[in-house]
Each structure stands twice: as C-alpha cells, then as structure tokens.
DSSP file (Angstrom, degrees, kcal/mol; ACC not computed):
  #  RESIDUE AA STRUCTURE BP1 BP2  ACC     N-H-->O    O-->H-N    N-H-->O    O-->H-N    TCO  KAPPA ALPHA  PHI   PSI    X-CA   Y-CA   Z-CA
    1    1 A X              0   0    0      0, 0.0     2,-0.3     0, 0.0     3,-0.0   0.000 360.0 360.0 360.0 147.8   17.2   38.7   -0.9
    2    2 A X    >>  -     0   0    0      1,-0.1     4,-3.1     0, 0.0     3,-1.7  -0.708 360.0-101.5-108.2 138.7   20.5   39.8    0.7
    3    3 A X  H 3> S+     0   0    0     -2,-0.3     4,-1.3     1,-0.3     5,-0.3   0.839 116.9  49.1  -1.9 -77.8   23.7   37.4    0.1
    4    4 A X  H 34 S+     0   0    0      1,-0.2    -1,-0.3     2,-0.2     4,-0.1   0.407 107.1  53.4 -78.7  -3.0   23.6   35.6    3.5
    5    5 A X  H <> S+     0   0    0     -3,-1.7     4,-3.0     2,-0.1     5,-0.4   0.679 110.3  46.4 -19.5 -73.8   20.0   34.8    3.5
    6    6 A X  H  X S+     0   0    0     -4,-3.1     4,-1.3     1,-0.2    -2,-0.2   0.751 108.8  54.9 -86.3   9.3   20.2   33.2    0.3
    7    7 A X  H  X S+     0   0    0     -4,-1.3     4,-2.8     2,-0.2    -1,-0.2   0.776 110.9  47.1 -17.2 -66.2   23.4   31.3    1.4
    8    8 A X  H  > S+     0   0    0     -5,-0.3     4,-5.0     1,-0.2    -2,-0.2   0.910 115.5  45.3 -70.1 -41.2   21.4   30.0    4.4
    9    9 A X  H  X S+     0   0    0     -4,-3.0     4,-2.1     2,-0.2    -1,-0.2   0.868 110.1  54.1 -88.3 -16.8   18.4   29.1    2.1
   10   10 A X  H  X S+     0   0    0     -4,-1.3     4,-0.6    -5,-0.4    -2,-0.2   0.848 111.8  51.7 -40.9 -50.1   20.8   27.5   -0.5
   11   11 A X  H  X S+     0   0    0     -4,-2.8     4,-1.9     1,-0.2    -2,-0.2   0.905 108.2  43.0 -69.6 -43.8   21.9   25.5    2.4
   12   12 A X  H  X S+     0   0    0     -4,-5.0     4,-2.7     2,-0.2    -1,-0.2   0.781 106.8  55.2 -82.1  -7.5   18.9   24.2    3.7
   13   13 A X  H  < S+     0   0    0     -4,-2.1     4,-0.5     2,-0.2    -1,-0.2   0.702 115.7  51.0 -83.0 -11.9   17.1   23.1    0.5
   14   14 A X  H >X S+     0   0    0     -4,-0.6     3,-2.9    -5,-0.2     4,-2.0   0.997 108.8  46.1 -77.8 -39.1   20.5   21.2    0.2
   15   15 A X  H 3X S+     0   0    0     -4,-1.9     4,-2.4     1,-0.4    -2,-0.2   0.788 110.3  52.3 -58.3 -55.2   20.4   19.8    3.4
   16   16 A X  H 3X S+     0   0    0     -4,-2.7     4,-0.9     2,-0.2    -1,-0.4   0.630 109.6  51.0 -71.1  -5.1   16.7   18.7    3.0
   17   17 A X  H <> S+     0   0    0     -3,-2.9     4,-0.9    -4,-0.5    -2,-0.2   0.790 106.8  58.5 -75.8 -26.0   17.8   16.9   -0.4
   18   18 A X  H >X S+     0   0    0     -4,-2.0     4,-2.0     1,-0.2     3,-1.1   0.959 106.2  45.4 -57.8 -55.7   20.4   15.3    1.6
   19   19 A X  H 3X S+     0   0    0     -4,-2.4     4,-3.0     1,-0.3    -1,-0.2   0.876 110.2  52.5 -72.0 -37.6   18.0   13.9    3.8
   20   20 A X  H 3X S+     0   0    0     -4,-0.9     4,-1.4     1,-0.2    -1,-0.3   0.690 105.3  55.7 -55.6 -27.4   15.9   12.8    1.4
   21   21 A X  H <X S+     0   0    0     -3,-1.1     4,-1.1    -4,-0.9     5,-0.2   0.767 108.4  44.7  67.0 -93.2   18.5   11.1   -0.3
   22   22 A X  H >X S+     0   0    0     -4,-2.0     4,-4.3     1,-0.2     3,-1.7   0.989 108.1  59.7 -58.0 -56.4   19.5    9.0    2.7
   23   23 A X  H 3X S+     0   0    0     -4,-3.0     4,-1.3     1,-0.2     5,-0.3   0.893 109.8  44.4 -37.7 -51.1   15.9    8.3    3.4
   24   24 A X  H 3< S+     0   0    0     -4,-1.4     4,-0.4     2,-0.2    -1,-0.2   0.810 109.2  53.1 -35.9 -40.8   15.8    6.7   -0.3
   25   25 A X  H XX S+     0   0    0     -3,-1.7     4,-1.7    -4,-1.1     3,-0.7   0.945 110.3  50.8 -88.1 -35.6   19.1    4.8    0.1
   26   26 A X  H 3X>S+     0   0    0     -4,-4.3     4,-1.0    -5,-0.2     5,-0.6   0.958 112.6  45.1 -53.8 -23.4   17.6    3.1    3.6
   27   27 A X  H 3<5S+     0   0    0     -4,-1.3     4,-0.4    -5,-0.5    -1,-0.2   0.803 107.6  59.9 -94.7   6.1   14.5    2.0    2.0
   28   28 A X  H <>5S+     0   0    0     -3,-0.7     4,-2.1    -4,-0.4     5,-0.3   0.808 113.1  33.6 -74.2 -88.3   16.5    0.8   -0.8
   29   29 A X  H  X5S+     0   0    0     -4,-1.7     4,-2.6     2,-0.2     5,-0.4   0.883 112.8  66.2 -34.7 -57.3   18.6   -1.7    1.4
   30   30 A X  H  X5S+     0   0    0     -4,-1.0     4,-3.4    -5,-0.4    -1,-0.2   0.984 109.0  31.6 -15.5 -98.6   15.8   -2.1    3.2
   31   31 A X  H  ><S+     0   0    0     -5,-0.6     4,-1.3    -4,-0.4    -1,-0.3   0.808 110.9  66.0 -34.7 -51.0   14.1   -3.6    0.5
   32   32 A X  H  X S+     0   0    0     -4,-2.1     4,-2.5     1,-0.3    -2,-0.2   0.904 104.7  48.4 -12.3 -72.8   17.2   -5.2   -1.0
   33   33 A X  H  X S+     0   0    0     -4,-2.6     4,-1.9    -5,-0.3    -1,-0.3   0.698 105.8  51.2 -66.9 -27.6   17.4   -7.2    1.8
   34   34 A X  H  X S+     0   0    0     -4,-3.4     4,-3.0    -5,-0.4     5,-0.5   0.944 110.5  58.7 -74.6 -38.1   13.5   -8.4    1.9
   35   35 A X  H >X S+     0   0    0     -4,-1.3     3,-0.9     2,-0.2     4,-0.7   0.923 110.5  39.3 -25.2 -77.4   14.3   -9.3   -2.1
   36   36 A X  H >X S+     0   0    0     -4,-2.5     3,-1.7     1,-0.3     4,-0.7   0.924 111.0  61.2 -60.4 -57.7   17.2  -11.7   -1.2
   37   37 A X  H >X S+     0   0    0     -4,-1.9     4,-1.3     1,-0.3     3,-0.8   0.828 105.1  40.0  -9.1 -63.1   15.4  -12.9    1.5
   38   38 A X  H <X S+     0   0    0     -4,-3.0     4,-0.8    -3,-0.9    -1,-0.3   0.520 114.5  60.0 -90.4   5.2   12.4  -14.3   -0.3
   39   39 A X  H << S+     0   0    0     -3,-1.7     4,-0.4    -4,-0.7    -1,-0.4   0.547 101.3  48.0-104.1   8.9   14.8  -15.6   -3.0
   40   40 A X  H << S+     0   0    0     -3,-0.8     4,-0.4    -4,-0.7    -2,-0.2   0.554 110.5  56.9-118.9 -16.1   16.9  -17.8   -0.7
   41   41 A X  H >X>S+     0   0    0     -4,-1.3     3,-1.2    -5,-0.3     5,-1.1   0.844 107.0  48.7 -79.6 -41.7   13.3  -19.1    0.5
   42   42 A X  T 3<5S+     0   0    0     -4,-0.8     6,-0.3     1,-0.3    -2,-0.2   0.774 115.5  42.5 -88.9   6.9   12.6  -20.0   -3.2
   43   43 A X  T 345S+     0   0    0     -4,-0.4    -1,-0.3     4,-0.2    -2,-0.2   0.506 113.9  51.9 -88.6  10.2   15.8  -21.7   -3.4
   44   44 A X  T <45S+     0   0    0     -3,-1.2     3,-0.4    -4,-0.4    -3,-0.2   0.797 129.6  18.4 -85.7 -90.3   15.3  -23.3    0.0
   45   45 A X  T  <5S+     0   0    0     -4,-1.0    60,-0.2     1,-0.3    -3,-0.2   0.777 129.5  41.9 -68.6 -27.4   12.0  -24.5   -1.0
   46   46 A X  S   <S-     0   0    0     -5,-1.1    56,-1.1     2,-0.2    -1,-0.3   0.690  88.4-138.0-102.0  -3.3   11.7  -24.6   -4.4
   47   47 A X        +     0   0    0     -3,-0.4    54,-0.5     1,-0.4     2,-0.3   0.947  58.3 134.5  76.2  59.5   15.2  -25.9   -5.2
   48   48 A X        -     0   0    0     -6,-0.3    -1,-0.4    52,-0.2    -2,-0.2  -0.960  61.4-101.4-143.8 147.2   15.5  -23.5   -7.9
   49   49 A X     >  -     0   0    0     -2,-0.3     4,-1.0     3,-0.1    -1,-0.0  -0.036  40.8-101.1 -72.5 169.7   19.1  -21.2   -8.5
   50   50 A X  H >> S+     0   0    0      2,-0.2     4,-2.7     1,-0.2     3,-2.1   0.967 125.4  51.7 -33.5 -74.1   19.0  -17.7   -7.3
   51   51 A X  H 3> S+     0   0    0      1,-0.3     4,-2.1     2,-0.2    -1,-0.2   0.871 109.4  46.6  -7.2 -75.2   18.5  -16.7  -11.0
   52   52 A X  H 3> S+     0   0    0      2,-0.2     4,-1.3     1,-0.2    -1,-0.3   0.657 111.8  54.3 -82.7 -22.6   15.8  -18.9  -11.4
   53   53 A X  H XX S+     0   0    0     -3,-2.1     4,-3.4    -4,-1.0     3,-0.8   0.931 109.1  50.5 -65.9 -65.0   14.2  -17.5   -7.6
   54   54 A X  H 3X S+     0   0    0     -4,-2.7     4,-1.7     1,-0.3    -2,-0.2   0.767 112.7  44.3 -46.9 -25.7   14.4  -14.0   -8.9
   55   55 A X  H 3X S+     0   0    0     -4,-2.1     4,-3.0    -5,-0.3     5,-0.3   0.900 107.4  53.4 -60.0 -47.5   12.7  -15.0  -11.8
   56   56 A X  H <X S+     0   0    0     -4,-1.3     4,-1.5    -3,-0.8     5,-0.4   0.790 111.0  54.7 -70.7 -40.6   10.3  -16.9   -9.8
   57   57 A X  H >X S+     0   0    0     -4,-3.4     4,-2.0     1,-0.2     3,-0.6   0.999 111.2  45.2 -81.4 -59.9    9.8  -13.3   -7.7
   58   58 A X  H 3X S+     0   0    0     -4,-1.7     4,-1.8     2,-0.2    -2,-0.2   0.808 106.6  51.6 -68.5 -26.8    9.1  -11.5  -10.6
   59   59 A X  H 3X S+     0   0    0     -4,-3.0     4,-1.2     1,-0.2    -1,-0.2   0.683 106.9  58.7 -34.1 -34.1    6.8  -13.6  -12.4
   60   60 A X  H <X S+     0   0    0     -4,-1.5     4,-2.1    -3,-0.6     5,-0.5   0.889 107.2  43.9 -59.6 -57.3    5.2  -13.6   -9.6
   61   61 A X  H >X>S+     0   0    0     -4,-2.0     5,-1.5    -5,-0.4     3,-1.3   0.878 110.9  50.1 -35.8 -71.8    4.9   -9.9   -9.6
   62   62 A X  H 3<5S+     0   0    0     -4,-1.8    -1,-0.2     1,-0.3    -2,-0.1   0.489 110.9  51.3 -74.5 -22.6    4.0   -9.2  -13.2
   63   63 A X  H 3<5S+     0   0    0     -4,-1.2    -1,-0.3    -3,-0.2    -2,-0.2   0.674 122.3  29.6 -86.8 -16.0    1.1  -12.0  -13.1
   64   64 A X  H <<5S-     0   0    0     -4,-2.1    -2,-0.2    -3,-1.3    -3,-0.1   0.691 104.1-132.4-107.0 -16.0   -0.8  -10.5   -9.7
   65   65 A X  T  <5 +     0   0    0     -4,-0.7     2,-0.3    -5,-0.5    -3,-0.2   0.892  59.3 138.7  39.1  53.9    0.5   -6.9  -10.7
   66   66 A X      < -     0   0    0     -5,-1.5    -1,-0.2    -6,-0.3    -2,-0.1  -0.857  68.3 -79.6-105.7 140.3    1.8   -6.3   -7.0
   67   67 A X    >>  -     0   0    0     -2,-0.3     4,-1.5     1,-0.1     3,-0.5  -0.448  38.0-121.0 -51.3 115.6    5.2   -4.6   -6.2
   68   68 A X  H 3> S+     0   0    0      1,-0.3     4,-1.7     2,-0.2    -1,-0.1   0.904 113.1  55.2 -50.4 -43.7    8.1   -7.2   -6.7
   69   69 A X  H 3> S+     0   0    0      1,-0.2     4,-2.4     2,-0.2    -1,-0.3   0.941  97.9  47.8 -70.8 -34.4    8.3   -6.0   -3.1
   70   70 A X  H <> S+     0   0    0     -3,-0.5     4,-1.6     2,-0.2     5,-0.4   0.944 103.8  58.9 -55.4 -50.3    5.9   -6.4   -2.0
   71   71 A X  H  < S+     0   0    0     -4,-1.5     4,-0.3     2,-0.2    -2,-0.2   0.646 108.6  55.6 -43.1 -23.6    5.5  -10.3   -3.3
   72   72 A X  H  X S+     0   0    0     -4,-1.7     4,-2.1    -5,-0.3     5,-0.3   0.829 104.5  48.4 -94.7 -61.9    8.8  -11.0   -1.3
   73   73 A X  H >X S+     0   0    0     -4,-2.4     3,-3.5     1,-0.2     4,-0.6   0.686 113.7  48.3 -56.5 -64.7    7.4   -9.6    2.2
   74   74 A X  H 3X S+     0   0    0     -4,-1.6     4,-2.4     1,-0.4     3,-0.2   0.690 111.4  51.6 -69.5 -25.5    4.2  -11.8    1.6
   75   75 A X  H 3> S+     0   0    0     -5,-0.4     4,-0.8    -4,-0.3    -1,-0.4   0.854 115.1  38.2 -59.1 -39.9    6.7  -14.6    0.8
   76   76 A X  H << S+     0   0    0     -3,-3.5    -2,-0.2    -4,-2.1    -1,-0.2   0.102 111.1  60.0-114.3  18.6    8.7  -14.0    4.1
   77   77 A X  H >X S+     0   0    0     -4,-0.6     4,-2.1    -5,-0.3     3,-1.6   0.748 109.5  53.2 -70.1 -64.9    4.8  -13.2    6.1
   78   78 A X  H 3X>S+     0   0    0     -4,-2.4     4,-1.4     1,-0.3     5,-0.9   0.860 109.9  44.0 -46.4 -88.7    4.3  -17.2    4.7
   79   79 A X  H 3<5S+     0   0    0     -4,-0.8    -1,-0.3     1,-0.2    -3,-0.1   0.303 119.7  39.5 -14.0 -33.7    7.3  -18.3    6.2
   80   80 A X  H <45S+     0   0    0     -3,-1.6    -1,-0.2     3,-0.1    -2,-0.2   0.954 135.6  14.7 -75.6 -76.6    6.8  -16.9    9.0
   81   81 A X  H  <5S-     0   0    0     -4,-2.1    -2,-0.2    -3,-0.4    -3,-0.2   0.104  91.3-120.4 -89.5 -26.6    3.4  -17.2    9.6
   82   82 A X  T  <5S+     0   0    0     -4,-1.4     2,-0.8    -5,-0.2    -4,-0.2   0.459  74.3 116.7  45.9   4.2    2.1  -20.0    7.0
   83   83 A X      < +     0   0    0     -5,-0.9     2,-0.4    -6,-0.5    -2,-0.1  -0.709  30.2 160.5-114.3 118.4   -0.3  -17.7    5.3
   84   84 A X        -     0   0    0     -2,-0.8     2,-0.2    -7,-0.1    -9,-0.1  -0.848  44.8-109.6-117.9 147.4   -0.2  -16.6    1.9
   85   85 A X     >  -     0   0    0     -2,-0.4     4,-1.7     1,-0.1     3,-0.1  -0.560  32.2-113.5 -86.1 166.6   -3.1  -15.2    0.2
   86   86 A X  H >> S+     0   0    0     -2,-0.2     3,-1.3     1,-0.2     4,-1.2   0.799 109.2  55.7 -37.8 -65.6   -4.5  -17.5   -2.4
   87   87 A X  H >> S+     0   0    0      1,-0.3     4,-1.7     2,-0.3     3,-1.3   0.857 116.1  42.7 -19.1 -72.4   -3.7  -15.2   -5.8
   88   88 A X  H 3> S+     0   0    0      1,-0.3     4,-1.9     2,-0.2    -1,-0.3   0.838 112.9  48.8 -65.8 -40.0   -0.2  -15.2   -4.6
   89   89 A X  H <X S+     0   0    0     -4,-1.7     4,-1.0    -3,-1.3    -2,-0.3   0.629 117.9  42.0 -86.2 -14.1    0.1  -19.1   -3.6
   90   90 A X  H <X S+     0   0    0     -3,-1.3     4,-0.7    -4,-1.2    -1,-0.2   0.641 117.4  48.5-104.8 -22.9   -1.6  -20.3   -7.1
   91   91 A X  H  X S+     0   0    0     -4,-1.7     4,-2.5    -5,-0.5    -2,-0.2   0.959 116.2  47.8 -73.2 -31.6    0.8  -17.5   -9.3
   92   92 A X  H  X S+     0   0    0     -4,-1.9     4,-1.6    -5,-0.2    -1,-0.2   0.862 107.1  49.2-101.9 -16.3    3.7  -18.7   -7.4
   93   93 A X  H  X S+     0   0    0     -4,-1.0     4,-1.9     2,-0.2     3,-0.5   0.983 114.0  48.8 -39.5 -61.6    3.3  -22.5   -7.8
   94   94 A X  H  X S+     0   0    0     -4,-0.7     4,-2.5     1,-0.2    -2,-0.2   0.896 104.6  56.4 -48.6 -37.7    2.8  -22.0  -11.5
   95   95 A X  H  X S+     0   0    0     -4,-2.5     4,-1.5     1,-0.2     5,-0.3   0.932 116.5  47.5 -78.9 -37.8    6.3  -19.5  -11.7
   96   96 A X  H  X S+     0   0    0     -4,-1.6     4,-1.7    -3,-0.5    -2,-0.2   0.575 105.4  47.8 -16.8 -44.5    7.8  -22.9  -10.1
   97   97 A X  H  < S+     0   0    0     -4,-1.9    -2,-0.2     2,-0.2    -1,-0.2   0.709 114.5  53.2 -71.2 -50.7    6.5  -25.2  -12.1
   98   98 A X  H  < S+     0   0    0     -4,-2.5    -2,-0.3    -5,-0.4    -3,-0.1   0.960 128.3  11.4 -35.8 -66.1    7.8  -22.8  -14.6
   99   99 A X  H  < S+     0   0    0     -4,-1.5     2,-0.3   -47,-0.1    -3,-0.2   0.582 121.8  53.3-113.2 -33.4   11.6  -22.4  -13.4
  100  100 A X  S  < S-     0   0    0     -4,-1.7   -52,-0.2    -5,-0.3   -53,-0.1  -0.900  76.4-118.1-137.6 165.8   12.0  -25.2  -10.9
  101  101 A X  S    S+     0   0    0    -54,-0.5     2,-0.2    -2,-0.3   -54,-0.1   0.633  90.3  60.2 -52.9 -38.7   11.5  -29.3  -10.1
  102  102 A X        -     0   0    0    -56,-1.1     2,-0.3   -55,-0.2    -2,-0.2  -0.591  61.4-140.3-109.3 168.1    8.7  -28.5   -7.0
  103  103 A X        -     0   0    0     -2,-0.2     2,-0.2    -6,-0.1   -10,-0.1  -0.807  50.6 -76.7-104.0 174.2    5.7  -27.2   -5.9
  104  104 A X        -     0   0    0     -2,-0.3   -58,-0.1   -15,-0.2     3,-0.1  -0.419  41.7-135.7 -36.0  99.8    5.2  -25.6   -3.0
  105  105 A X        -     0   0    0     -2,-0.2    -1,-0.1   -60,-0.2   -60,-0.0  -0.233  29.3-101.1-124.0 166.9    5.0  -27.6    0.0
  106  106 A X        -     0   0    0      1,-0.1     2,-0.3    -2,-0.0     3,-0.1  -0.093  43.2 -92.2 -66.0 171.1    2.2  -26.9    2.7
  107  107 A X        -     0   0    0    -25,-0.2    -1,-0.1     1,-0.2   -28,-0.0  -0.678  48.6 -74.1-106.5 139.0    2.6  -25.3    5.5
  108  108 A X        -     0   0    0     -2,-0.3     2,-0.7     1,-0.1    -1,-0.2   0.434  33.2-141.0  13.1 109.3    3.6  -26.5    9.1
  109  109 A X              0   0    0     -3,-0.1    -1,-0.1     1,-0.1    -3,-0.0  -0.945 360.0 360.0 -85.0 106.2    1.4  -28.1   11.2
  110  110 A X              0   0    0     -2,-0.7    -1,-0.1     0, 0.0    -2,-0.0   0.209 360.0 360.0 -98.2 360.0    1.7  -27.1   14.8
C-alpha cells in the first residue's frame, strides 16, 4: 500500500470511530436523562430521596431482569399513559415499600 493511501485509510477508520463515539455519547445522555426522569417520578410519587429512587430503579431492574433503562422508560410510558405492565407494577410497589412511606397510587381516571 503506497503512503497516501494508507494515510487516507488511517483517516477514515479514525473518522468512523469518531462517529461511533459520538453515537455512544448521544445514547448515553439520552438515556441519562430517561434515568433522572423516572427517578424524580419516584420521588414525586413515592416520596422517597433521589438516592432512595435510584435504588427503587434498580431494584426494580435486578428483580424483573430488564435493562435499568429500560424500567425507567416503562416508568415514564406509566405516567404518561397509566399503563405499566403488571411484573413491573408488583416489583416496583415492593422496592417502595422497601425504600419509601407509599405505595403506588392508581392511575388517573379520565
């Protein structure tokens, strides 16, 4: 391979790490941000500290074995939405009951 060829290909397998890279850091905030979310709903609702939400979020996790992110969008689906599936709604009383004063309280009536 001549010098300036592999220059060019040097560059572009950096260029594609780069992007990959940035693609990581978005789904990272990205995510971040769904985290805090559904932890400011379980000190909204469950009157339990931040601490004691994130706990609440992983407990959650480790008992359904679902992606801690994933347990926070279905947490801010609920909100939205009222609907959590069951699995989720009985794991996350109990991590409440655990960590904080309440249970859960039912959803909206429209």
């Amino acid at each position: 391979m001549e010098p300036g060829a592999r220059d060019s290909h040097e560059e572009s397998d950096r260029i594609f790490e780069l992007e990959a890279e940035v693609q990581q850091l978005k789904e990272a905030v990205t995510s971040h941000a769904v985290v805090d979310q559904a932890i400011g709903m379980m000190v909204a609702l469950g009157r339990v500290s931040p601490d004691q939400g994130w706990a609440v979020l992983k407990d959650v996790s480790q008992h359904t074995n679902i992606k801690l992110r994933n347990v926070a969008e279905l947490i801010l689906v609920w909100g939205r939405d009222g609907d959590i599936p069951q699995n989720i709604r009985v794991e996350l009383e109990e991590a409440l009951d655990r960590r904080g004063p309440a249970q859960i309280p039912e959803a909206p009536t429209e």
